[in-house]
C-alpha positions in Angstrom: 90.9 182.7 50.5 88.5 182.4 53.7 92.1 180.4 55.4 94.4 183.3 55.1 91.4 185.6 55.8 90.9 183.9 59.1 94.5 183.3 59.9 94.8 186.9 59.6 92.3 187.9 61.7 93.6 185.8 64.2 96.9 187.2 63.6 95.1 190.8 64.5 93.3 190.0 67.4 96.1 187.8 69.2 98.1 190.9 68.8 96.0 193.3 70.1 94.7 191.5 72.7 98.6 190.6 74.0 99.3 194.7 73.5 96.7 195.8 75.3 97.3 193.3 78.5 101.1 193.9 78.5 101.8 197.6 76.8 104.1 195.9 74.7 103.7 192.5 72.5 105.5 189.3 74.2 108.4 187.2 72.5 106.8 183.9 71.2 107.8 181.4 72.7 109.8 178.4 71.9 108.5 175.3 71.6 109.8 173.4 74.4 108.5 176.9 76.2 105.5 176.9 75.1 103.3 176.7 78.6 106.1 176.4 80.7 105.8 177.6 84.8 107.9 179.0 87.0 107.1 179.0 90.6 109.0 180.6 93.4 106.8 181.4 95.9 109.4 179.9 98.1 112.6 179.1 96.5 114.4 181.9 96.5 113.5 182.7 100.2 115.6 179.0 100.8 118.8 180.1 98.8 117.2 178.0 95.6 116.5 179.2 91.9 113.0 178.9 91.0 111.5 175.7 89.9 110.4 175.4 86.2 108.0 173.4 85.3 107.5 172.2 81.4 103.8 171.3 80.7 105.0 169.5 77.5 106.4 166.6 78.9 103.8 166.2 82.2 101.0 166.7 79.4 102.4 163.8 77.4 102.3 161.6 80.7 99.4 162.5 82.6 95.9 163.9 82.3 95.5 167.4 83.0 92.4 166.4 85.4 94.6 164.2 87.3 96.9 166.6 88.0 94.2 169.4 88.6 91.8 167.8 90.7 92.8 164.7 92.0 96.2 166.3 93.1 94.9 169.6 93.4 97.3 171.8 91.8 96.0 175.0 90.9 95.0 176.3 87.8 97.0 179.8 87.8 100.6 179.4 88.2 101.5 180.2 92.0 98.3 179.4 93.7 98.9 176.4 95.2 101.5 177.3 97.5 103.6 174.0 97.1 106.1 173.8 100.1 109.5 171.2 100.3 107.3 169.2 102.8 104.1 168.6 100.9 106.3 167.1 98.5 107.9 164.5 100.9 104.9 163.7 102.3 103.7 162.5 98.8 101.5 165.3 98.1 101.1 167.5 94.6 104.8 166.4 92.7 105.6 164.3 95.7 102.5 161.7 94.6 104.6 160.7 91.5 108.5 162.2 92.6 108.8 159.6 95.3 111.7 157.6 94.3 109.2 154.6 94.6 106.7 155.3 91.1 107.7 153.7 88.0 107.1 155.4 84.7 108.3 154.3 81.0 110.4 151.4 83.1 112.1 153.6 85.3 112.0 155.1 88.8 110.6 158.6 88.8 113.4 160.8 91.0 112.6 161.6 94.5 111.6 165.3 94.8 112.7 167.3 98.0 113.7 164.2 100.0 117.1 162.5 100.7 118.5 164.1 97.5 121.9 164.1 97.1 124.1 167.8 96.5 123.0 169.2 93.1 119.7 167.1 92.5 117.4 170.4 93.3 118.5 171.6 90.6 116.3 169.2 88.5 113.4 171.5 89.4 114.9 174.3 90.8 116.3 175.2 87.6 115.4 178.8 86.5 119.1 180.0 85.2 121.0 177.2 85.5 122.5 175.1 82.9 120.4 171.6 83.9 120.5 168.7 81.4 116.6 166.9 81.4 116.0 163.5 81.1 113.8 163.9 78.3 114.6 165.8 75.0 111.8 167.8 73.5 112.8 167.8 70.0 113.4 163.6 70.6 110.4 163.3 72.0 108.2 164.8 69.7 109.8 163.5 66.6 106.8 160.9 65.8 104.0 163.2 67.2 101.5 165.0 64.8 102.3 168.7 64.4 100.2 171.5 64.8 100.8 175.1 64.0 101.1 176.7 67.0 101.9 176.3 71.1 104.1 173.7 71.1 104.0 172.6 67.3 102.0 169.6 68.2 98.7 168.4 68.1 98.6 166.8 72.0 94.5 165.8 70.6 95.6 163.9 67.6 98.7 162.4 69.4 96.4 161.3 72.3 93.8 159.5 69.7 96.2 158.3 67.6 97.4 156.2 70.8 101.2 157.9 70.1 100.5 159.1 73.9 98.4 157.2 76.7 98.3 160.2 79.8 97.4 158.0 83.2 94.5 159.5 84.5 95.2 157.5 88.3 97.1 157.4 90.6 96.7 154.1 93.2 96.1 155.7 97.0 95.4 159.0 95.4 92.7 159.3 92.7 88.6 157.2 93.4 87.8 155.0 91.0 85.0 156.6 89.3 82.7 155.2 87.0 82.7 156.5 83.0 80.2 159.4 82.8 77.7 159.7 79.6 79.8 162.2 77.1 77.4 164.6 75.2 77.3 165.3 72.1 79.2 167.6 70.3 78.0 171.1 70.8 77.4 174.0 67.8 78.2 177.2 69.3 76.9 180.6 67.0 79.3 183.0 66.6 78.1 186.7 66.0 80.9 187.9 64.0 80.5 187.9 60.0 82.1 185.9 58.0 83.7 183.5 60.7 81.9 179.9 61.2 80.7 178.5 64.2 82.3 176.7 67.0 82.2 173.0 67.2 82.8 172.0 70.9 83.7 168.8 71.7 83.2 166.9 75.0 84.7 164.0 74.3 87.7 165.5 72.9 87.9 167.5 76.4 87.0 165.1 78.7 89.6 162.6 77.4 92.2 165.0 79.1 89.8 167.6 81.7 87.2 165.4 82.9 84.0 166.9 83.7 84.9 168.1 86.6 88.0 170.8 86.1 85.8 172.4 83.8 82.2 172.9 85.7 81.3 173.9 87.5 83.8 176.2 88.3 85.5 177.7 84.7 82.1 177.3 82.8 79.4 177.1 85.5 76.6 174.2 84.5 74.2 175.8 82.7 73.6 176.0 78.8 73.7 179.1 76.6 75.6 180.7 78.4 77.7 183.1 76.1 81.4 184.1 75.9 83.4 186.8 73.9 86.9 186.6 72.4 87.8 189.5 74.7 87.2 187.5 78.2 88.7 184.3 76.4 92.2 186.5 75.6 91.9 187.9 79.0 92.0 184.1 80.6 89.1 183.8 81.0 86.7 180.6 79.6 88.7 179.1 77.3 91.1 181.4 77.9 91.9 179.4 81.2 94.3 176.6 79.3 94.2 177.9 75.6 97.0 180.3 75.4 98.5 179.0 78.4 98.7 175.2 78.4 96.6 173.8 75.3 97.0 175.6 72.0 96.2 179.3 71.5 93.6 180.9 70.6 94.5 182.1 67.4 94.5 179.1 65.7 91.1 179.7 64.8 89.7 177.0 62.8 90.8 173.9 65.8 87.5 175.5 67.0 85.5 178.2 64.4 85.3 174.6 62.4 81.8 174.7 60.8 81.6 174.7 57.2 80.9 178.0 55.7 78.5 177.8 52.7 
């Protein structure tokens, strides 16, 4: 009874909260859509479609800190400003689409340099009929599921050693030595009825680091507080779940404290 209780209540408030910030509630995406990108803060200007960007696959590769801080991508899609030459000069995708890095015991393709005729399309694929190298419904076959996002649980995939995301990148990332992990962390809700948060540092520093998250998402100091409303709006939390990691309606991944 408390499940469907909660589910619907999640159900209610991922609804109004996705009214009230678009005047109209958003098509769910698909799977395989689920935190997808598209960036075109130059493409179209240079006769190109947009460049999409699936989170999915990259996720199931890499770390998200790797990506985020030691290749400096933004964390809001758009803000980094990625032009064709930062790319050939091995910079943000150009540090891994070089036509030189090896990953799964092939050649990663070259992005933006001596490509042949059609090849932009890989990325620059908004609209056009572009067959990927890698089949989301193949490549998740063996993975755990989960019940929303993408339909997988990326956590239990990654400790189940199913996926092993590189965390660096030789000429890129500083070796850096492992970091104490605190404890698990019991965060009070204030709303009847619905248990309390268990937050887990280890959990998020096998794929964030410490250092995507503070100090600049959740500052450094503790007991600090945060509402459901500013987590919805982006903010928090709300900075990957909902957009990247798994929503925030799935209440109980984090409300996970026993009720008695």
């Amino acid at each position: 009874m408390k499940r469907v209780f909660l589910v619907s209540l999640a159900l209610l408030m991922f609804a109004g909260a996705a009214f009230s910030q678009t005047g109209g509630v958003k098509r769910r995406p698909l799977p395989w859509e689920y935190g997808r990108v598209v960036i075109n803060n130059y493409s179209q200007e240079a006769g190109l479609p947009p460049v999409v960007f699936d989170h999915w696959l990259h996720r199931a590769k890499y770390t998200c800190r790797l990506c985020h801080v030691d290749l400096g991508f933004a964390m809001k899609a758009g803000g980094t400003g990625i032009k064709a030459e930062d790319n050939m000069q091995g910079y943000y995708c150009g540090a891994c689409h070089n036509g030189k890095s090896v990953l799964d015991g092939r050649i990663i393709f070259e992005a933006c340099g001596k490509v042949k005729t059609g090849d932009c399309l890989r990325c620059h694929s908004l609209g056009q009929q572009v067959k990927q190298d890698y089949d989301f419904q193949r490549f998740t076959a063996g993975l755990p599921r989960g019940r929303f996002g993408n339909g997988i649980d990326w956590e239990k995939a990654e400790l189940q050693g199913l996926i092993k995301p590189i965390d660096y990148i030789e000429g890129v990332s500083i070796k850096r030595g492992a970091l104490p992990i605190p404890k698990d962390t019991q965060l009070q809700t204030n709303m009847a009825g619905m248990p309390d948060i268990i937050f887990s540092h280890k959990k998020h520093a096998a794929w964030s680091g410490c250092e995507l998250c503070h100090p600049e998402i959740f500052g450094v100091k503790k007991g600090a507080s945060y509402s459901m409303d500013e987590i919805f709006g982006g903010k928090y939390c709300g900075t990957c779940h909902g957009l990247v990691a798994f929503p925030s309606l799935d209440c109980q991944r984090c409300h996970a404290k026993p009720v008695y």
